[in-house]
Backbone bond lengths (Angstrom), bond angles and torsions (degrees), N, CA, C in turn:
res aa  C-N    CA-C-N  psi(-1)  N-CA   C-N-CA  omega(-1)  CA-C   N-CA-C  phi
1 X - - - 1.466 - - 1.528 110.27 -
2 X 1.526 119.66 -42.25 1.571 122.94 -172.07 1.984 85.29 -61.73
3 X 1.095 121.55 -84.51 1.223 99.90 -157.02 1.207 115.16 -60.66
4 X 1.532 139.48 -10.70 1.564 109.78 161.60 1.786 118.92 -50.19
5 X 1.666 105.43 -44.29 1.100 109.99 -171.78 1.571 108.43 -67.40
6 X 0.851 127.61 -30.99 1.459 137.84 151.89 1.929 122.74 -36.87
7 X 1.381 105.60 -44.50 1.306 115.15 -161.55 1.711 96.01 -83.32
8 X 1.703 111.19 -39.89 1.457 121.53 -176.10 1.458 102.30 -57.72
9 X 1.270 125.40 -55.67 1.804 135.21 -138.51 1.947 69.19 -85.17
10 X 1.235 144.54 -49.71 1.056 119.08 -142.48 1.778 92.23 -91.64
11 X 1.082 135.11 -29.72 1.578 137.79 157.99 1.289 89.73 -42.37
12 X 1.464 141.08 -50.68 1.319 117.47 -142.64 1.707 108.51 -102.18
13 X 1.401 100.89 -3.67 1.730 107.40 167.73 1.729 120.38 -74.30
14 X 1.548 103.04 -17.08 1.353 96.61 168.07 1.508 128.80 -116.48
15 X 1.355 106.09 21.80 1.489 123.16 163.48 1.659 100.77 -95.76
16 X 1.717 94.70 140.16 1.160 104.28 165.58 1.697 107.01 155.09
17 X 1.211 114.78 -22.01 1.909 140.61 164.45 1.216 108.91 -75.80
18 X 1.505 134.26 -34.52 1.434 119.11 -164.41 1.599 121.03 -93.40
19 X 1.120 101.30 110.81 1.438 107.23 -166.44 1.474 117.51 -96.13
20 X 1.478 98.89 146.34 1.801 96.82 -154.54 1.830 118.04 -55.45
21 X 1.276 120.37 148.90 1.328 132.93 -150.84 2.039 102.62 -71.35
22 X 1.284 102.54 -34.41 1.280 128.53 -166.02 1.615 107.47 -145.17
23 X 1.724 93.85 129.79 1.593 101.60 151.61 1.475 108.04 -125.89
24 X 1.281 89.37 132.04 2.211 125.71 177.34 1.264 126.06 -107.13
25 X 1.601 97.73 107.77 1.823 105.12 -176.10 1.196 116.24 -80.50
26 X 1.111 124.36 113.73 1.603 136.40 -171.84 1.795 99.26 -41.87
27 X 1.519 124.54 -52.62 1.483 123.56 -147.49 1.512 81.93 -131.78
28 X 1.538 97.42 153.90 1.465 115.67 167.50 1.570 113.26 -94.43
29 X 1.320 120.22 113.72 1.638 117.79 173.49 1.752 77.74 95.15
30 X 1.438 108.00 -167.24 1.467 127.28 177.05 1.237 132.32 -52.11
31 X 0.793 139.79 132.47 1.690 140.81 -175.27 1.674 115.26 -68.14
32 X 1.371 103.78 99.14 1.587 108.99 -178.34 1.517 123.91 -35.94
33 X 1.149 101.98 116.88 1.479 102.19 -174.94 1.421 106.17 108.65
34 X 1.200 142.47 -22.97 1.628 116.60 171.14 2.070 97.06 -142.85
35 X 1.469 89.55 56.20 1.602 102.79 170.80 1.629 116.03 -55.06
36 X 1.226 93.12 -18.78 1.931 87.30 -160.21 1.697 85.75 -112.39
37 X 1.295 140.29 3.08 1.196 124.74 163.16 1.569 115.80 -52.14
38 X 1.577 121.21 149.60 1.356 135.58 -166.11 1.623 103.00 -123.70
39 X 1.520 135.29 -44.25 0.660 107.69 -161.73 1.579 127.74 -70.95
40 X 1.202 109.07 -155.57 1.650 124.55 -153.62 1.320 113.22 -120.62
41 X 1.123 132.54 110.49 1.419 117.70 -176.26 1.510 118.61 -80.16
42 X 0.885 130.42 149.40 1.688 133.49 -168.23 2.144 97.71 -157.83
43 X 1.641 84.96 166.40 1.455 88.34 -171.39 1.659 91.15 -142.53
44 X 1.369 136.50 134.54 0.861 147.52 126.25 1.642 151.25 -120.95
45 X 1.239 117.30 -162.91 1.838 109.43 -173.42 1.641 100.12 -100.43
46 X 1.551 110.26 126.28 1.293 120.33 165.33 1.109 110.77 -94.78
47 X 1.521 97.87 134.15 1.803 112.25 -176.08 1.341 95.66 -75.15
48 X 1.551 141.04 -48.32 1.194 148.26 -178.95 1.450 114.13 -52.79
49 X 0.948 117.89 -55.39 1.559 131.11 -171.43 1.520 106.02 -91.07
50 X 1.415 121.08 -17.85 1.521 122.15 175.03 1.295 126.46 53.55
51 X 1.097 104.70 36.64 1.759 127.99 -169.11 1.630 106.71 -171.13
52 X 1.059 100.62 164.06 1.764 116.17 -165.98 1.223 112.46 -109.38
53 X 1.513 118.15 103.86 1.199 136.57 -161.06 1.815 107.53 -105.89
54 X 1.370 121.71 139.79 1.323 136.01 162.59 1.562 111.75 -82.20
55 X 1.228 107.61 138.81 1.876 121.57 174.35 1.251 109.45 -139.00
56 X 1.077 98.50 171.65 1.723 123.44 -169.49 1.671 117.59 33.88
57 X 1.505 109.59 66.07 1.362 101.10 -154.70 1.847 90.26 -109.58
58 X 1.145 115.85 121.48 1.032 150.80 -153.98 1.472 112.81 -101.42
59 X 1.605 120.56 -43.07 1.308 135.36 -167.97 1.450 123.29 -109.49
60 X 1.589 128.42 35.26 1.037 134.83 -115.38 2.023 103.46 -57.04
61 X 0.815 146.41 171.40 1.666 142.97 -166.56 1.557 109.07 -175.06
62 X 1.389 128.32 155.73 0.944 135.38 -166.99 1.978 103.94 -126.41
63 X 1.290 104.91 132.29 1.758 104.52 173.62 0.967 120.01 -111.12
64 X 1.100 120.05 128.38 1.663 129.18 -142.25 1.826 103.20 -114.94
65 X 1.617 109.12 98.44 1.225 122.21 -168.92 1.805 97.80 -96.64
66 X 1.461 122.59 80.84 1.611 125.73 170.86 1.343 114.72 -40.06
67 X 1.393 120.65 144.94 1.674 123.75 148.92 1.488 112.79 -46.13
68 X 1.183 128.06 111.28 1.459 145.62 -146.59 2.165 83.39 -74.41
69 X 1.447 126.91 177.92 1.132 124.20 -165.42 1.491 86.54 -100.96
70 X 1.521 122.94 163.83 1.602 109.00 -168.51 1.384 135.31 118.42
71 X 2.026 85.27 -58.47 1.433 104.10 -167.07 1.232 106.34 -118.89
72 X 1.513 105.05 138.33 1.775 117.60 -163.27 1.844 98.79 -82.93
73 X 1.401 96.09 123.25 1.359 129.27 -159.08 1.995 94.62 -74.59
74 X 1.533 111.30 124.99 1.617 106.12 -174.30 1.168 98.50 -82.05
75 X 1.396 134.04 -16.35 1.511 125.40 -140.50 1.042 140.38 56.79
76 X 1.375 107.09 25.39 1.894 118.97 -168.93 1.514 93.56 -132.17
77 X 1.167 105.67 143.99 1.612 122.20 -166.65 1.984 88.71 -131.21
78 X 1.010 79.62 150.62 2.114 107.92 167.46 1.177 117.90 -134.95
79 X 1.373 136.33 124.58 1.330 152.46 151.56 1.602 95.43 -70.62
80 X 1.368 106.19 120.71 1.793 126.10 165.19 1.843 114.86 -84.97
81 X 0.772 109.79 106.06 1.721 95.52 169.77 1.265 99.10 -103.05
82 X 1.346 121.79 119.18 1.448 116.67 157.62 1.794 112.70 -83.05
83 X 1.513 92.90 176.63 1.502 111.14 -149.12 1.805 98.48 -101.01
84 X 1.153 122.22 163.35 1.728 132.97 134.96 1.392 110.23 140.20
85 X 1.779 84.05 52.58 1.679 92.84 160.73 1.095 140.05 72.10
86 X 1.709 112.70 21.98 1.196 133.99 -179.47 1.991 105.69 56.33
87 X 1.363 122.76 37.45 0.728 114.68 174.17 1.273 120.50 -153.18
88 X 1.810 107.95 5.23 0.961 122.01 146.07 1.322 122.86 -159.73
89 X 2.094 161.38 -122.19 1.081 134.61 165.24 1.739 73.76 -158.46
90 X 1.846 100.43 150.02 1.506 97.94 179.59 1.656 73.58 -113.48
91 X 1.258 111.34 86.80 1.272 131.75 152.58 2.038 123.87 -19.81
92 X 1.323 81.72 -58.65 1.779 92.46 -178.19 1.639 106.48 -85.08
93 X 1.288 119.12 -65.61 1.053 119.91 -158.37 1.373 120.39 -71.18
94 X 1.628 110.37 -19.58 1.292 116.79 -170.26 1.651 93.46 -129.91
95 X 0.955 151.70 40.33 1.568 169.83 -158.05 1.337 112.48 -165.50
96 X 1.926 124.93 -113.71 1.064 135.07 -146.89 1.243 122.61 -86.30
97 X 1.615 113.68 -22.51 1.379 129.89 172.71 1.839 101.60 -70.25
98 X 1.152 121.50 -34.96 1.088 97.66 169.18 1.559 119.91 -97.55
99 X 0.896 128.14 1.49 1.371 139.48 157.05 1.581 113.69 -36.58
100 X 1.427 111.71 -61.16 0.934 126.37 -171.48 1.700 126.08 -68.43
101 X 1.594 96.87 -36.75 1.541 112.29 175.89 1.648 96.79 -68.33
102 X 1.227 126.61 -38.91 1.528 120.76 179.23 1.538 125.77 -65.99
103 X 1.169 85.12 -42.53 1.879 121.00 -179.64 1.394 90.99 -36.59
104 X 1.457 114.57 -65.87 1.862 141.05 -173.28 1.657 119.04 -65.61
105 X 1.480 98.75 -16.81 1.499 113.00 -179.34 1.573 101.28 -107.53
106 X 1.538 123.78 36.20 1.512 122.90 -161.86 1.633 142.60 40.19
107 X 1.470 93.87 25.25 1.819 101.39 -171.09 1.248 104.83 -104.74
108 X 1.300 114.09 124.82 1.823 105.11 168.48 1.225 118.83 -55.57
109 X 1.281 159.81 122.79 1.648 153.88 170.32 1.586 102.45 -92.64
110 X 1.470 111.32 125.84 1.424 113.40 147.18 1.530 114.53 -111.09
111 X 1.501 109.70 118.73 1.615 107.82 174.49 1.799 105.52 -70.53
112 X 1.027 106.43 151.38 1.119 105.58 167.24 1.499 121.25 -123.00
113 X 1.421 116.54 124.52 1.149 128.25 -164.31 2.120 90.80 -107.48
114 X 1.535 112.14 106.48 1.522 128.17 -171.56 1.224 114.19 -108.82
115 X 1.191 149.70 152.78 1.223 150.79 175.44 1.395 123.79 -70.33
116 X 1.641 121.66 132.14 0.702 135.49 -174.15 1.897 138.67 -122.82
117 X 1.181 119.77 160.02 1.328 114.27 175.39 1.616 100.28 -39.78
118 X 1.253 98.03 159.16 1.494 138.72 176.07 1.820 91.28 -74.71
119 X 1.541 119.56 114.68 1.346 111.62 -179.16 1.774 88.71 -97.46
120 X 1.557 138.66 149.24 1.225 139.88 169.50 1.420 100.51 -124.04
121 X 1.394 136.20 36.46 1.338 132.87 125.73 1.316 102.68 -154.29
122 X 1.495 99.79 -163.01 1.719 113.05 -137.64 1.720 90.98 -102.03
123 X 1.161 131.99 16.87 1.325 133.54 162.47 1.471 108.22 -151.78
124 X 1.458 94.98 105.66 1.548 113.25 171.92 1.563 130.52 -73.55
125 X 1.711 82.94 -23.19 2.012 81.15 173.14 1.235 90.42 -68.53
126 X 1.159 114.81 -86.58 1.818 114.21 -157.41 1.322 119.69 -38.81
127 X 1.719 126.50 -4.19 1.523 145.75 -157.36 2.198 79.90 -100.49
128 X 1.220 118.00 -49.46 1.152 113.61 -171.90 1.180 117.96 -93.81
129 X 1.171 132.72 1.04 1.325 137.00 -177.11 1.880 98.24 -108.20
130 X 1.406 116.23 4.95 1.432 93.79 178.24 1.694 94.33 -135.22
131 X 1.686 93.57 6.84 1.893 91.81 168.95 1.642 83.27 -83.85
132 X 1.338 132.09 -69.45 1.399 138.16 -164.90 1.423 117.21 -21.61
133 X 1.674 110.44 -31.96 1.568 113.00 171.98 1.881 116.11 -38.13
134 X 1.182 102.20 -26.53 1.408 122.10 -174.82 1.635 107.87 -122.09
135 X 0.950 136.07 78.43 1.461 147.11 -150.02 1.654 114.98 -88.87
136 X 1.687 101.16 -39.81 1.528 122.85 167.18 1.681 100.77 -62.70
137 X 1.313 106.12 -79.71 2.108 99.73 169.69 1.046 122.57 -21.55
138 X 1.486 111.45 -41.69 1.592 97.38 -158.38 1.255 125.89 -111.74
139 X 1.811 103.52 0.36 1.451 117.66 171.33 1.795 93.62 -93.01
140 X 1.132 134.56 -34.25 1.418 135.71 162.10 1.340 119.06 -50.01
141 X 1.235 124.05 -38.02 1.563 122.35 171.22 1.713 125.94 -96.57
142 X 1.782 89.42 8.56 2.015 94.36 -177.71 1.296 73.84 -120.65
143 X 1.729 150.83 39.24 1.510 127.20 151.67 1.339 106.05 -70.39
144 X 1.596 143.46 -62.88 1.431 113.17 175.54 1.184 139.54 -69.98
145 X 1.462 113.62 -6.95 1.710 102.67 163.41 1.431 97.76 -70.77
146 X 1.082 147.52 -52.49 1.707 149.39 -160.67 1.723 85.39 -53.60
147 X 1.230 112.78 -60.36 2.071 105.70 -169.12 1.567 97.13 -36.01
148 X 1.444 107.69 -63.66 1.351 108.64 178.59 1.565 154.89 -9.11
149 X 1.931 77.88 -66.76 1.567 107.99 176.87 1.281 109.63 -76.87
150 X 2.027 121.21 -35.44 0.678 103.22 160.64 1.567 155.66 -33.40
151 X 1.594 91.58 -60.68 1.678 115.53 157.46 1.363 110.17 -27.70
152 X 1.230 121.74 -71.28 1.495 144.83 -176.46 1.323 94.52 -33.14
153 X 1.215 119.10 -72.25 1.824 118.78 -176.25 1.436 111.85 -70.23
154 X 1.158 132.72 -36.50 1.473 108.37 166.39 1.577 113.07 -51.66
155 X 1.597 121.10 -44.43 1.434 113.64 -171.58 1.207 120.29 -74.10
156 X 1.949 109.17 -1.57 1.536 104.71 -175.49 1.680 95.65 -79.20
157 X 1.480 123.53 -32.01 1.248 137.40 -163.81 1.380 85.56 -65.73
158 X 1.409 114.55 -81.63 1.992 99.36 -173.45 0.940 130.30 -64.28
159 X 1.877 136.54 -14.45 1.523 100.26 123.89 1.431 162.98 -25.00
160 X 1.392 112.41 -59.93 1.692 110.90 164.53 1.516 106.28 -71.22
161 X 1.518 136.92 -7.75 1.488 113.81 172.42 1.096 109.50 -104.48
162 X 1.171 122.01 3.66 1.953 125.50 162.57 1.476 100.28 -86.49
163 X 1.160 114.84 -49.48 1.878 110.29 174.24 0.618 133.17 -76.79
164 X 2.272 122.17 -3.58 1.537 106.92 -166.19 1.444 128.42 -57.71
165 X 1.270 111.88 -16.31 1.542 106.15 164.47 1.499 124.03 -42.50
166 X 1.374 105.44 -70.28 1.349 105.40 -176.10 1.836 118.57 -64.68
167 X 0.720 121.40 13.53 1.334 146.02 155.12 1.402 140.79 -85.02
168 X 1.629 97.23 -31.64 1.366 104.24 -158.13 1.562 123.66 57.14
169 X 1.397 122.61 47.15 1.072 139.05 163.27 1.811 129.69 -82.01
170 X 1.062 107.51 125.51 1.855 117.82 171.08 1.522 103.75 -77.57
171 X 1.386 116.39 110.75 1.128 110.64 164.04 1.269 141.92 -62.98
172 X 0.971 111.80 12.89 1.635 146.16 -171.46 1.381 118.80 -119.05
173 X 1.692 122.30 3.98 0.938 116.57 -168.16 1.687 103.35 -164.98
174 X 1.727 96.02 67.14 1.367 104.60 -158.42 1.950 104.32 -136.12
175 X 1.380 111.63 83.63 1.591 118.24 -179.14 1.463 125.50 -97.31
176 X 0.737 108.36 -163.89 1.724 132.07 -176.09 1.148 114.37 176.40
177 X 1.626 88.45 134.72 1.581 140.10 -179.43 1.608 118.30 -95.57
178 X 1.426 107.91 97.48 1.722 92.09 -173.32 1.821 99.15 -112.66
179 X 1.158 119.65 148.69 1.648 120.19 167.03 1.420 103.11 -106.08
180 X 1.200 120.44 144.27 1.402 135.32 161.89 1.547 108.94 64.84
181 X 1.480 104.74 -103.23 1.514 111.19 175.56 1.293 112.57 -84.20
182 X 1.530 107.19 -10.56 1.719 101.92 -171.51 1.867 95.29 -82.84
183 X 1.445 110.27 -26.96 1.276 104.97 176.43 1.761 123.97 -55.38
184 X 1.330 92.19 -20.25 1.527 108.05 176.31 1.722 116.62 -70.80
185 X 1.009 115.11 -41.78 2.046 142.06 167.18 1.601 89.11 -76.07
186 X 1.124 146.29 -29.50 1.296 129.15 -172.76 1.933 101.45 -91.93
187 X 0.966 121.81 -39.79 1.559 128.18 -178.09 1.648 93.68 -92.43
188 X 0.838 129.55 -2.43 1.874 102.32 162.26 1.388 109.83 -99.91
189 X 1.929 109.48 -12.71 1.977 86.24 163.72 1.705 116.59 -97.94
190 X 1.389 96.73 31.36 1.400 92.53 168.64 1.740 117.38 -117.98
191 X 1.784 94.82 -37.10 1.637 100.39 171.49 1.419 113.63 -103.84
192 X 1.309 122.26 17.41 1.126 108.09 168.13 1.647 110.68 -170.97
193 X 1.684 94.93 73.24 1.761 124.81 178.61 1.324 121.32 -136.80
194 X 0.954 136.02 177.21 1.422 148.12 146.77 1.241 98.76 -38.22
195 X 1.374 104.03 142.22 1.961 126.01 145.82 1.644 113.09 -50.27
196 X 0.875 119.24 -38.38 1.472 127.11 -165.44 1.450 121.74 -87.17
197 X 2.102 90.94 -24.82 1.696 102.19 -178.20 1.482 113.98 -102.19
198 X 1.136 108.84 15.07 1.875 129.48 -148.38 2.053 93.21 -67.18
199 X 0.670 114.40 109.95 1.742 101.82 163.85 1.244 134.54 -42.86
200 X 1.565 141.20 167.09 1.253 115.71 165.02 1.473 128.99 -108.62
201 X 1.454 116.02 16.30 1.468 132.09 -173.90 1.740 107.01 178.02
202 X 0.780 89.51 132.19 1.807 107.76 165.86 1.256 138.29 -130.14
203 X 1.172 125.75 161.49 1.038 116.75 -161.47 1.855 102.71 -146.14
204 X 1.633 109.84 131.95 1.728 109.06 -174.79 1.220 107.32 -109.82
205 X 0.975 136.31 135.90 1.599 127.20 -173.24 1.506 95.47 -132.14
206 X 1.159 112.65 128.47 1.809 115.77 179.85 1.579 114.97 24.62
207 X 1.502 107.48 28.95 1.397 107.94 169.25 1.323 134.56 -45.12
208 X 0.871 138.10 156.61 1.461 154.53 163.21 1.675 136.97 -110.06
209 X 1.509 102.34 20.16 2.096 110.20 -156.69 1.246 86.52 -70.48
210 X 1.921 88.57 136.89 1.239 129.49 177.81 1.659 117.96 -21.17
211 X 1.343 161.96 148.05 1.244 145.40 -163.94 1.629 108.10 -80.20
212 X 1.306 113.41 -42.58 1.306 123.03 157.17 1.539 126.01 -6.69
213 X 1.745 88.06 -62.93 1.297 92.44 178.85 1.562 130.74 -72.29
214 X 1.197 110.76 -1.18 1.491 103.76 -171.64 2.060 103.43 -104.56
215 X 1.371 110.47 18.59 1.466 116.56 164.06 1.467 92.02 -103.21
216 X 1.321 150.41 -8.47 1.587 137.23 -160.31 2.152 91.99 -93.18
217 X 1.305 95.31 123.30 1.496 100.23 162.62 1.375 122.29 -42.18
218 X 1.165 123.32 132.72 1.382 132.49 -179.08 1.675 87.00 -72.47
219 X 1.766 109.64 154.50 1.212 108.38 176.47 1.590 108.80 -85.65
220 X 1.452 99.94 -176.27 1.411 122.26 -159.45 2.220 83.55 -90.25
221 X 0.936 124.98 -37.96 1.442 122.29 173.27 1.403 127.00 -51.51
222 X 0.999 120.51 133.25 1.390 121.55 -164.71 1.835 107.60 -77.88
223 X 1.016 125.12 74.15 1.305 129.57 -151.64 1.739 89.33 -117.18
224 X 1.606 129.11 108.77 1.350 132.03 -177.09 1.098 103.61 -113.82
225 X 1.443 107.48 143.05 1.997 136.57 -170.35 1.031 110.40 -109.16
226 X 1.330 93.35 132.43 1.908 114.57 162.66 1.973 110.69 -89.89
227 X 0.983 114.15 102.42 1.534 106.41 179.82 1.568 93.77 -99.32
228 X 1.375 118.57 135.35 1.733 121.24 129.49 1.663 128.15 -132.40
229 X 1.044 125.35 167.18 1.327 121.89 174.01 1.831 102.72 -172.97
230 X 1.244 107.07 -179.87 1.748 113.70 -176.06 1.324 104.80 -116.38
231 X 1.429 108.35 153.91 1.548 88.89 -176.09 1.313 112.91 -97.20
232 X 1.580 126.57 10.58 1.195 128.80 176.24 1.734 109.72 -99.67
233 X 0.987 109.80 -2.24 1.565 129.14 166.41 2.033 98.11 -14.73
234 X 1.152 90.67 104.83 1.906 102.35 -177.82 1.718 105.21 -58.34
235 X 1.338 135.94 -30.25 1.192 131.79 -174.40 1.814 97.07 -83.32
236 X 1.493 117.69 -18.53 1.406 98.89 -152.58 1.522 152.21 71.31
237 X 1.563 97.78 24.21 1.159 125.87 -162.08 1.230 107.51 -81.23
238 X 1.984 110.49 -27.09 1.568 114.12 -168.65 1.792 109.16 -42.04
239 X 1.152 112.79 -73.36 1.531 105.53 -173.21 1.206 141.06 -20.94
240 X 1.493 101.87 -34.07 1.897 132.16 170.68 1.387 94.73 -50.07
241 X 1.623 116.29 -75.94 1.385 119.67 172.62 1.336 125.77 -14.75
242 X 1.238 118.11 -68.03 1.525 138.17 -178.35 1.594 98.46 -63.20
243 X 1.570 126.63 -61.11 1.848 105.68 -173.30 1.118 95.98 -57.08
244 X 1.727 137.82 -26.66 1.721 112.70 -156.46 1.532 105.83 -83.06
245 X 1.826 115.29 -4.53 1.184 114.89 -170.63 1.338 96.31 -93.69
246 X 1.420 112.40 -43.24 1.670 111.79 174.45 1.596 108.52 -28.23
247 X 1.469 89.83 -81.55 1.508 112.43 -175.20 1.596 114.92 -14.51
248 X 1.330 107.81 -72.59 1.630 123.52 179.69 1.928 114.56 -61.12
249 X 1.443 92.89 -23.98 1.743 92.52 178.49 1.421 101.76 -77.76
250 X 1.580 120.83 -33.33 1.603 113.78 -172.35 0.820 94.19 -93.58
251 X 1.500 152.37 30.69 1.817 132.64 146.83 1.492 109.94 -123.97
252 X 1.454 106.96 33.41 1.224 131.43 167.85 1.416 104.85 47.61
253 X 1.355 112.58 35.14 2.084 109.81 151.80 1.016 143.14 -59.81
254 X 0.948 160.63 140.48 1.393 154.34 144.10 1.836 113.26 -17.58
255 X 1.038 129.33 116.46 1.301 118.41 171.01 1.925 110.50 -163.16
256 X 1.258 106.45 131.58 1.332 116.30 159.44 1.977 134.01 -109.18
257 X 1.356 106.12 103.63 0.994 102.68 170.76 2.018 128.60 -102.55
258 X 1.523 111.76 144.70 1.192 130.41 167.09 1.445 127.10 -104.85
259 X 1.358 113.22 96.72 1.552 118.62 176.49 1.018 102.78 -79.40
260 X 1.678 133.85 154.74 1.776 131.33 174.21 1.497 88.18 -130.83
261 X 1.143 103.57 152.04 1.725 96.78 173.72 1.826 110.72 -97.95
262 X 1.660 116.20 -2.11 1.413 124.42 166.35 1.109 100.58 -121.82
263 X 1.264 126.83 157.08 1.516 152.76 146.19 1.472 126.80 176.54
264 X 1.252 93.55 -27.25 1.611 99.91 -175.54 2.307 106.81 88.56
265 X 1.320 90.78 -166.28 1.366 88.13 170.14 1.445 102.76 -134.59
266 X 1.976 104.90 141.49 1.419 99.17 -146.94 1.216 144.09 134.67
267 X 1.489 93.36 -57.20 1.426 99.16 -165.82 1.416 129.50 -66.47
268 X 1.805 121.63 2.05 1.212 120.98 160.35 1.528 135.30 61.12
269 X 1.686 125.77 -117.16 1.290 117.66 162.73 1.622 93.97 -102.10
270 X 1.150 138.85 -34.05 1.600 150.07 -174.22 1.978 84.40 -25.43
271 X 1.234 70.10 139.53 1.861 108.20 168.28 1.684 123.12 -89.39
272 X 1.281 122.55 92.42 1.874 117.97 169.05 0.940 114.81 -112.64
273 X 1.244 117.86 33.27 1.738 116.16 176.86 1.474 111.06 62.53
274 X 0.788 150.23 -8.56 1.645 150.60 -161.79 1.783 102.01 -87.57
275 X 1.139 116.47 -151.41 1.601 135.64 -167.78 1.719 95.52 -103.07
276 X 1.573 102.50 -45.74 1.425 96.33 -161.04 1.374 98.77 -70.00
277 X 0.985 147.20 3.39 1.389 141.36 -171.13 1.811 96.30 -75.19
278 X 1.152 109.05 -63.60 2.051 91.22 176.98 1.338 125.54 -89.50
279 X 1.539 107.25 69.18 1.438 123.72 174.84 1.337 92.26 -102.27
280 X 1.370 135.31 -41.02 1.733 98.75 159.37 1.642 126.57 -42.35
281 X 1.058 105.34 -46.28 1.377 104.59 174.85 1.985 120.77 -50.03
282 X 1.164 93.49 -40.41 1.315 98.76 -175.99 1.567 108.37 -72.94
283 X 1.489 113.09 -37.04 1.456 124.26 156.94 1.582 100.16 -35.72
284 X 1.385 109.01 -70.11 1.955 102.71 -157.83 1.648 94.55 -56.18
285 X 1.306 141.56 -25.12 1.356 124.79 -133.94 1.741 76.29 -93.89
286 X 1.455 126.18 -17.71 1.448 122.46 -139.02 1.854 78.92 -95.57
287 X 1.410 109.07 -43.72 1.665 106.63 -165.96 1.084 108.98 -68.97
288 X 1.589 124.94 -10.89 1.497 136.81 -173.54 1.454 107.78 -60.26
289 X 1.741 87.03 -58.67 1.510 99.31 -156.75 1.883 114.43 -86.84
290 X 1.453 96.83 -1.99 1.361 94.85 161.90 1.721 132.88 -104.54
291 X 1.561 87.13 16.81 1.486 98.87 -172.82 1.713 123.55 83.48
292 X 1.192 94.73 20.31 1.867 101.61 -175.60 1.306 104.70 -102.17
293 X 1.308 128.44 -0.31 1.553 118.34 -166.55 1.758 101.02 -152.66
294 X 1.646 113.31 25.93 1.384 132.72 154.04 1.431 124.97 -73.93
């Protein structure tokens, strides 16, 4: 095990240059439903979040991280939602950096870049961390951007299954990965989609989905979860984790969850020396054993 974990961290010191092969616009012309939006999308480095986050993203698009040439292609694709609260996307840390570690492990990755709150200054972490003072408000006033984003992730899903060809995609072997808020866009195309658009694995990472969602019946599809989170998680989100694991254990799903008792909330592919740092790993062992990374 030490040198697998060894062999990963040293794969994963030289990712971080390869930039996705393709970018894919979900909608033709404007994105239904926020036509008359103005703002501007921009991307910068949060001192708070310590990673370089995208805002005001308006156009929602998908980045298309290929099975590199080399590497024997699984046929299983992942939609990424990164996280930060519908008010901004930790783009790198919770997006493309892992894109790439998958990319190398034969998975197609599409990040998904989803629509978001209206940011009205030039730092959106700290813009959401001082709406959050009020947590009831501000998950009450991001319910239609969330419809939105939602949307956004169902159409990232019928993207790669209208294209799996050109991909080399298994239609049978087509998930999403959401962190934080993206975990929120990742559990509404499972509890609340079409039969037809249903995913085939997911994954919650220090999620937070809406409360709503955890009264919606798990489907009748055999659709199995990766949960993790910390239990010192600064928003307090851990518990969410645990009902969504409940949830799926009492409708007799498939599901694996990882509690850490450090990490914070966040912490993504980022490195703190702790345990939680090879929960990707525990991720690959999870896609192994369900046949996603065969």
């Amino acid at each position: 095990m030490k040198n697998k974990i060894s062999l990963f961290f040293a794969c994963f010191l030289f990712i971080g240059t390869v930039k996705a092969q393709e970018i894919v616009k979900l909608y033709q012309g404007k994105a239904p439903g926020s036509e008359d939006w103005t703002q501007q999308e921009a991307q910068m480095y949060s001192d708070l979040f310590k990673t370089e986050v995208v805002y005001n993203v308006t156009d929602p698009a998908l980045l298309v991280y290929q099975v590199p040439k080399g590497v024997k292609n699984t046929g299983t694709a992942i939609v990424i939602a990164p996280g930060g609260g519908f008010q901004s996307l930790s783009i790198n840390r919770e997006g493309k950096e892992l894109a790439e570690i998958l990319s190398k492990k034969g998975i197609t990755a599409f990040v998904l870049k989803y629509r978001l709150n209206k940011t009205e200054t030039n730092d959106p972490a700290r813009e959401m961390m001082e709406k959050l003072k009020d947590r009831a408000a501000f998950e009450k006033n991001s319910i239609a951007t969330i419809q939105l984003a939602a949307q956004d992730g169902k159409n990232a899903l019928n993207y790669v299954r209208n294209n799996a060809s050109k991909y080399g995609v298994n239609l049978k072997k087509v998930g999403i990965i959401g962190f934080s808020a993206g975990s929120t866009v990742a559990m509404e195309t499972v509890l609340d989609n079409k039969t037809e658009q249903l995913p085939d694995f997911v994954a919650n990472i220090y999620g937070g989905p809406r409360p709503e969602l955890l009264s919606v019946p798990v489907p009748q599809k055999n659709i199995p979860m990766f949960v993790c989170a910390a239990s010192d998680d600064q928003l307090k989100l851990a518990p969410r984790s645990i009902q969504m694991y409940n949830k799926w254990l009492e409708a007799g799903q498939s599901v694996e969850l990882h509690m850490y008792s450090k990490g914070g909330h966040g912490f993504g592919t980022g490195k703190q020396n702790l345990p939680v740092d090879s929960w990707e790993i525990r991720f690959e062992e999870w896609l192994t054993l369900q046949g996603f990374l065969n």
